[in-house]
N, C-alpha and C positions, 0 to 999 in steps of 0.2 A: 266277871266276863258277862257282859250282854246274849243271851241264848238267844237263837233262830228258831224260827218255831215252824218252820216249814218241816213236812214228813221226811224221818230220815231214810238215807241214802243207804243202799247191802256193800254197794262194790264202787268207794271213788275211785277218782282218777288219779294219780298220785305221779306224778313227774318231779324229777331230778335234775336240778339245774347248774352246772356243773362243770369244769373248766380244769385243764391240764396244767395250768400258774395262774398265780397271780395279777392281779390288776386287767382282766379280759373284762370284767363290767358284769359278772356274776350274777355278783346283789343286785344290781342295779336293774339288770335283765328279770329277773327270778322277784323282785318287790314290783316292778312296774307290769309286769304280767298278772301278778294274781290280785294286785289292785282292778287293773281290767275289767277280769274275770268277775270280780266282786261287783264292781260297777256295773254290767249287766247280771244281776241279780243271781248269779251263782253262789252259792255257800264254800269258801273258801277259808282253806287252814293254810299258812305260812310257818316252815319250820324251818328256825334259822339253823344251821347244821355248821356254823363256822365254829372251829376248837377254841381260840383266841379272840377275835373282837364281835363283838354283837354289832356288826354293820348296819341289819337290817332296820335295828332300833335309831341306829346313827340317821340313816338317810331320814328317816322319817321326824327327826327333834323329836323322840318320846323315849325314856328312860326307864323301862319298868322296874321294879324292886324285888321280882321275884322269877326264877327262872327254873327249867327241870330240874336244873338241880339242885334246889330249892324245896325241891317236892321230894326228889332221891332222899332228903336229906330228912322229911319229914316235917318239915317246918312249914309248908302249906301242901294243898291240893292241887290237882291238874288243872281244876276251874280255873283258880286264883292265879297259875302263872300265866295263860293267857291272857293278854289284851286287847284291845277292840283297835284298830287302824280304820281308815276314811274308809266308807265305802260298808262297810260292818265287815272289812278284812279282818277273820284272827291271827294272832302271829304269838307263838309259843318259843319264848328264846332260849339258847342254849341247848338246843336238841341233840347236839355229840353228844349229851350227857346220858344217852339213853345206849350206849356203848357200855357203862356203867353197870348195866344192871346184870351183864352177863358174869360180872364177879360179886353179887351179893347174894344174900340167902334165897332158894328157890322159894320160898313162902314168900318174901319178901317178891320179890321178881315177877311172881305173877299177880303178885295183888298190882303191882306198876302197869303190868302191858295188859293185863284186861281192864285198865283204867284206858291205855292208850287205843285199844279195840272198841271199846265203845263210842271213844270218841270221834273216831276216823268215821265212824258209821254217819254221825251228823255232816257231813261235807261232801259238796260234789267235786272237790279240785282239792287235792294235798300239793301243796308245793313245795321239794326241801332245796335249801338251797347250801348247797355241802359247802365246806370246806377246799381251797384247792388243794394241789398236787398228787402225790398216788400213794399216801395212807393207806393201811385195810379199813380205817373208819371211812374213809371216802367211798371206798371200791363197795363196801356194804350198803351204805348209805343209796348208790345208785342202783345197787341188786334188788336195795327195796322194795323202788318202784320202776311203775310198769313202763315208765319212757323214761329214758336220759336225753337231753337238750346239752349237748358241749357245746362251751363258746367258746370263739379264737376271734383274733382281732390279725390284720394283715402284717403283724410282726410276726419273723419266720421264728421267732422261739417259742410264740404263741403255737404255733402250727406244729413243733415239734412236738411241745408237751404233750399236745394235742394227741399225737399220733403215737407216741407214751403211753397213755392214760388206754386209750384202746387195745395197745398190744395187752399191757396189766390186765386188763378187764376181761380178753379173752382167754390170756392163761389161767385165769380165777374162774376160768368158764362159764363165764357172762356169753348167754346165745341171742339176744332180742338184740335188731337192727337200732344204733343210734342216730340221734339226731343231730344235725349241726348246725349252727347259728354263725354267723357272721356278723361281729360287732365292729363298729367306728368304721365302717367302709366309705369308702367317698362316693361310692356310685353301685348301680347295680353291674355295670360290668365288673367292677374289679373285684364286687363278689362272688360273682359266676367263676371269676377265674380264679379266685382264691378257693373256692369251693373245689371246682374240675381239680385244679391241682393234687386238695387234700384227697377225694376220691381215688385219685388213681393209684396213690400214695399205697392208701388202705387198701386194696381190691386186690395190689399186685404184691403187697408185702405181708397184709395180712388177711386174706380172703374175705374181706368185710367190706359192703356197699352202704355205706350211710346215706342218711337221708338227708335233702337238703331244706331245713326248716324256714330259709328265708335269712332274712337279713334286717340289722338297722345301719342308718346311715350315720356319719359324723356329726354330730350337733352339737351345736354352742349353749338351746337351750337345756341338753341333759346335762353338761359338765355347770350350766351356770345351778341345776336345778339340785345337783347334789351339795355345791355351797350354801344352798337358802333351803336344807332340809326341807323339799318340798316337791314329790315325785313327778315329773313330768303325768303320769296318769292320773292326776288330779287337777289337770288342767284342761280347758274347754275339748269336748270331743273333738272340735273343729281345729284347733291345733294340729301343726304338723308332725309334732314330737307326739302325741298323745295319738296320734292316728295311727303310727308305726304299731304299737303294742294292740290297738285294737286289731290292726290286720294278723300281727304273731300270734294275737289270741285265737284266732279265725284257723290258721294254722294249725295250731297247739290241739283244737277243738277234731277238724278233719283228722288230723293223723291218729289220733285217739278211737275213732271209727274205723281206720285201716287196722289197726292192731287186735290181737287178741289178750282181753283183759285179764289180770291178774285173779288167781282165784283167792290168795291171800294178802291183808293187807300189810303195812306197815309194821303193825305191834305184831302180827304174827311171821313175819319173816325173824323179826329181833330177838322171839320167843326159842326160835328154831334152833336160832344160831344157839343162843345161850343154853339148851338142854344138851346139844350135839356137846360141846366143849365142857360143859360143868354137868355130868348127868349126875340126879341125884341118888345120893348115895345108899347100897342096900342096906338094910335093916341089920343090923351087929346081934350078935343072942347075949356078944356080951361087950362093955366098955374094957378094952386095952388099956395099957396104962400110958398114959401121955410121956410122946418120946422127946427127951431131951434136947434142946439144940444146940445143933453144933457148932463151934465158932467160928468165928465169918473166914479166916482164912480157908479153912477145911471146906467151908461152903462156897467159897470160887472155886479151889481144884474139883469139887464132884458138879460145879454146875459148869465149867469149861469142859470137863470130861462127856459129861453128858448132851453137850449142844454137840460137840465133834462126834458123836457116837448118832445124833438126831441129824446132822446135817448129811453124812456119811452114809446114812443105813439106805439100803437099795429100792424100801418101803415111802423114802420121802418122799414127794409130789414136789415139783418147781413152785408151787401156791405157799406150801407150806416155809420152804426154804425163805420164799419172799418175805413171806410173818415174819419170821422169827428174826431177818437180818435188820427189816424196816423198823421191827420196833426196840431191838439194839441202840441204830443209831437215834433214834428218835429219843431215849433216854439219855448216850452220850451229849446231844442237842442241849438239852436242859439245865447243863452244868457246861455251857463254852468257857476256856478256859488254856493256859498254854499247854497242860499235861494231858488235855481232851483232842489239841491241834495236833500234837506231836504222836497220839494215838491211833488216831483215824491216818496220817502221813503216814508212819510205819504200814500198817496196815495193807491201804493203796499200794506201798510199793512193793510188799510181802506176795502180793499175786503173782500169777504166770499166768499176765498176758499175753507173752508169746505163744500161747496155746491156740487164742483166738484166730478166728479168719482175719485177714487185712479189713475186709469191709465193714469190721464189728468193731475192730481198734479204732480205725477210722471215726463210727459212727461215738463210740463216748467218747474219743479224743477231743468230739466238738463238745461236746458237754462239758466236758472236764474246762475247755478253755471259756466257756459261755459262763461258767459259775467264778473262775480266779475273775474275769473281767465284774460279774455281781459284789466280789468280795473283798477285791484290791480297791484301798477309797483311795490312791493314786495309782493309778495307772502309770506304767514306765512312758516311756515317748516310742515313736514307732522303730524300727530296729533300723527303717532307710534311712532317718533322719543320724543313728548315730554312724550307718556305714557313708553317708556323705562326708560327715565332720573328720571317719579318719583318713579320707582323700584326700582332703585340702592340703596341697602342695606346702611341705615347709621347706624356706631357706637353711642352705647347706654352710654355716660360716667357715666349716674346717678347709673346705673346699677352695671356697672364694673369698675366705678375709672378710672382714667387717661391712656391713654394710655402707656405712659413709664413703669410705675406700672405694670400697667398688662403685659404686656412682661417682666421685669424682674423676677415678679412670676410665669410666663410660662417655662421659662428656667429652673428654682428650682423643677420643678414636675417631678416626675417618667416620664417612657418614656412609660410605663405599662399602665399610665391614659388616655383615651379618653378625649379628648378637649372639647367634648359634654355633658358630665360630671364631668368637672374642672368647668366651667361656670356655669353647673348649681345648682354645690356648693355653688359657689361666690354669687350666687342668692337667695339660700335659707339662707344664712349666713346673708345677706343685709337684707334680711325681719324677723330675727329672731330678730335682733338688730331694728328695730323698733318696 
């Protein structure tokens, strides 16, 4: 990694870039910003925070060989997983990995985050660019730092998650004012109003005024610029597309002087968490004899026993209950499968939702049917098209005899006779003979 050699920094700026699903333009936001930033001579760290793909590395065509976790593992240093991006952008991949350290040996753990404390010190912009949906490694990731930037695009599932991701954040007791962004908008009206909307959304459902970061608009050359691995902010300032992120950077910069700055950074928030949850252990006078373990069956009944007893107790907090079901499913996830399908089904329909208010049923009903339409790769046909098809009139032959018959007796009849009338001759005819 190339060093800066400019005097380091006590207190960066550290914002979370960051989004309620998928495909909102995240990355895309979150790399073309701190390239920006870098481009006006700011000292910028990029941490890719996605669990699964290293996007960041993707948009840019550079493939590094070594990542945090890399270093978790002891196979190199924190220097060595950095790499240099245009601009002398750093970008540190695999940064969920720093999740990690809260289950490894406390010696170990701090020799990690006061590598990662030193390092934040050289930088005037951290930018992480999380992972979507509403993970605890997400929710943390944003608690990090000192701003969250959520993006939404004017898809209304984008806008739900969106308003998701904020309810989660404030039962986790997230208090700093978020930001919002408006991605692929066609215009600045319809992100004003896509904006107003989420506003009032938030203000009246959940007492929270977000802030409105601005907007980028629909562009041909950022979708053409993510095929040709080549960020739109590395194209002439005078560009239309490249001017966008110079102005969100201008933003980015303002709202960072309305706020007031964090007093700890990155590694020490991650430091916190992990002493809170793993604190280390007292001093023994003397070694116990190592206990036996028990066999896995025995080991589901006391660990079912125990979650019903953790989930129950009057002591739990709604954060915690969240933990612990999220990251349930998140390991059911991992193993999809038909006996994992028919697990999670039971489950769902194991609830009493009839407990709920109407407007709460209501609201995951829509979810519930947003996700079968993500999941079903054919979709049925709409339900009017199949109540049209059992309308279509069928011929009655018990009635009126064959059809040949009956059109030749039709042709035989006055022209005088109503049709609705010849029938229902033939009808009373038919029942007088039985």
């Amino acid at each position: 990694m190339a060093g800066h050699t400019e005097s380091p920094t006590a207190s960066p700026r550290i914002l979370a870039v960051t989004g309620g699903k998928g495909g909102v333009g995240k990355t895309s936001v979150a790399l073309n910003l701190a390239l920006v930033l870098a481009r006006q001579g700011n000292r910028v760290l990029l941490l890719d925070g996605d669990t699964d793909l290293a996007n960041v590395t993707i948009m840019l065509g550079q493939y590094p060989g070594q990542t945090l976790e890399h270093v978790l593992a002891g196979e190199c240093t924190l220097e060595e997983a950095i790499f240099e991006a245009p601009f002398g952008l750093h970008i540190l991949p695999g940064a969920s990995g720093v999740e990690r350290c809260i289950g490894i040996a406390p010696s170990d753990r701090l020799s990690i985050f006061r590598g990662l404390a030193s390092l934040e010190k050289r930088y005037d912009y951290i930018l992480i660019d999380t992972a979507a949906g509403l993970q605890a490694n997400v929710m943390h990731m944003i608690a990090s730092a000192s701003l969250a930037c959520v993006v939404v695009t004017p898809d209304p599932t984008s806008l739900t998650d969106a308003f998701s991701l904020l309810k989660v954040l404030k039962r986790r007791g997230y208090r700093r004012t978020p930001s919002i962004l408006i991605n692929m908008a066609r215009g600045a009206s319809q992100a004003q109003s896509i904006f107003q909307r989420f506003y009032a959304a938030a203000q009246r459902h959940l007492d929270i005024s977000p802030h409105y970061l601005g907007a980028i608009w629909r562009d041909e050359t950022l979708r053409h610029a993510v095929a040709t691995q080549r960020p739109v902010a590395t194209l002439a300032e005078s560009d239309p597309s490249c001017r966008q992120f110079r102005v969100l950077a201008d933003m980015v910069k303002v709202r960072f002087e309305q706020i007031e700055p964090r007093r700890a950074g990155f590694a020490a928030y991650w430091n916190r968490l992990a002493e809170r949850r793993n604190p280390a252990p007292a001093k023994a006078t003397a070694s116990p004899a190592p206990a036996q373990p028990a066999d896995v069956p025995t080991r589901w009944r006391e660990w079912t026993r125990e979650l019903d007893e953790l989930l129950n107790a009057s002591d739990t907090s709604p954060i915690q209950r969240y933990e612990a079901l999220t990251s349930c499913f998140a390991q059911f996830g991992r193993t999809m499968n038909e006996d994992t399908i028919e697990i999670i089904q039971t489950g769902l329909a194991s609830m009493a939702w009839e407990r709920l208010p109407d407007s709460q049923r209501a609201h995951f009903a829509a979810h519930l049917r947003h996700l079968a339409g993500e999941i079903d790769p054919h979709p049925a046909a709409p339900a009017a098209d199949a109540s049209r098809a059992r309308q279509e009139p069928r011929y009655d032959e018990v009635r009126f005899g064959s059809q040949d018959a009956l059109l030749r007796a039709l042709k035989d009849q006055p022209s005088d006779v109503s049709l609705d009338a010849w029938l229902d001759s033939i009808a009373s005819s038919d029942r007088r003979k039985k």
